[in-house]
N, C-alpha and C positions, 0 to 999 in steps of 0.2 A: 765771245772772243772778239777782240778786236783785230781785225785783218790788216788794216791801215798800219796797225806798227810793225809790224811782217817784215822780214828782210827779204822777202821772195817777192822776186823779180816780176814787172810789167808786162814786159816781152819775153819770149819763148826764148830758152839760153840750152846751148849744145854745151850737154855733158857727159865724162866718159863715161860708159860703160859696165867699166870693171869697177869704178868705182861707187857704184848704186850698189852692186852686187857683191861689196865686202862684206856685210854685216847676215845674207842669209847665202851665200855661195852659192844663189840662183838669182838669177835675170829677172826670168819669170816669175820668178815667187817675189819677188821686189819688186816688180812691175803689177800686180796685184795688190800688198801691201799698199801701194801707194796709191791704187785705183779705188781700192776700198774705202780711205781715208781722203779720195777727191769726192766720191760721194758722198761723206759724213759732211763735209765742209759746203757741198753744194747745197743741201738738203737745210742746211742749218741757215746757209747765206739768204733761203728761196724763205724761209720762215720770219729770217728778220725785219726782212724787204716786206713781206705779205702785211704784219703785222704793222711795221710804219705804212704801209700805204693805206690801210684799209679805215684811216683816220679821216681819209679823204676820201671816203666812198660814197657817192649819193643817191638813195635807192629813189633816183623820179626813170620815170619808163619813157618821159621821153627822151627819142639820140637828139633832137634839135639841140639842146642846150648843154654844153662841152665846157667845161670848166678849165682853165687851164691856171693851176694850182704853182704859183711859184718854187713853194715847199716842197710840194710833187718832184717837180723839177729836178731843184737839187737834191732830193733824195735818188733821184734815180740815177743823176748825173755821178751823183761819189760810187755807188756801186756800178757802176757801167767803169769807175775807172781803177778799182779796186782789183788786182791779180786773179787771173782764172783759178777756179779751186784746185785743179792738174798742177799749176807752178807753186801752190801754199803745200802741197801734200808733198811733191819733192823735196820743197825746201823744208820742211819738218823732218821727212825721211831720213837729207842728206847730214840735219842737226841733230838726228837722234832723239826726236823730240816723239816720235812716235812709238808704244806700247804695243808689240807684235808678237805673239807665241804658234807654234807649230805643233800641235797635240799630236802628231804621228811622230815626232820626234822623242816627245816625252814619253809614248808607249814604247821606244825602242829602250830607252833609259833603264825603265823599269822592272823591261824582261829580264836586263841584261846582269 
């Protein structure tokens, strides 16, 4: 996924409330959804990062010699300035962009 085209925000933005908490009529439970889905997003970012940098890996044992990898650089520079995974998973939350089910919900359904 590409984060960069993200409409979610750089900086941390005050939002209300009640309005996270339309779509499961819990705070909590919405605050979760979206914690779960800031881990998916970290886990994936720390993977992509791993894998571009490890192009530049140089297995010599000695610290003397310190490479300082232009490309390194700006790869780390664009993720250092790319949206914390916390503001991508709200702003997917607040877009609906995100797939969430409640199975204690569904068993009430089915008794009923």
């Amino acid at each position: 996924m590409d984060y960069k085209k993200s409409k979610a925000p750089v900086n941390t933005v005050t939002r209300n409330i009640m309005d996270l908490s339309n779509d499961t009529d819990n705070i909590y439970e919405s605050v979760a959804i979206i914690a779960k889905r800031a881990n998916q997003i970290s886990v994936e970012m720390k993977q992509d990062l791993s894998k571009k940098l490890a192009e530049f890996a140089s297995y010599n044992d000695s610290l003397e010699e310190v490479f300082e990898n232009r490309e390194q650089i700006e790869i780390s520079r664009y993720y250092e300035k790319l949206p914390k995974p916390t503001l991508l998973a709200t702003q997917e939350f607040v877009d609906g962009q995100i797939y969430f089910r409640d199975p204690s919900k569904r068993q009430d359904e089915e008794e009923a």
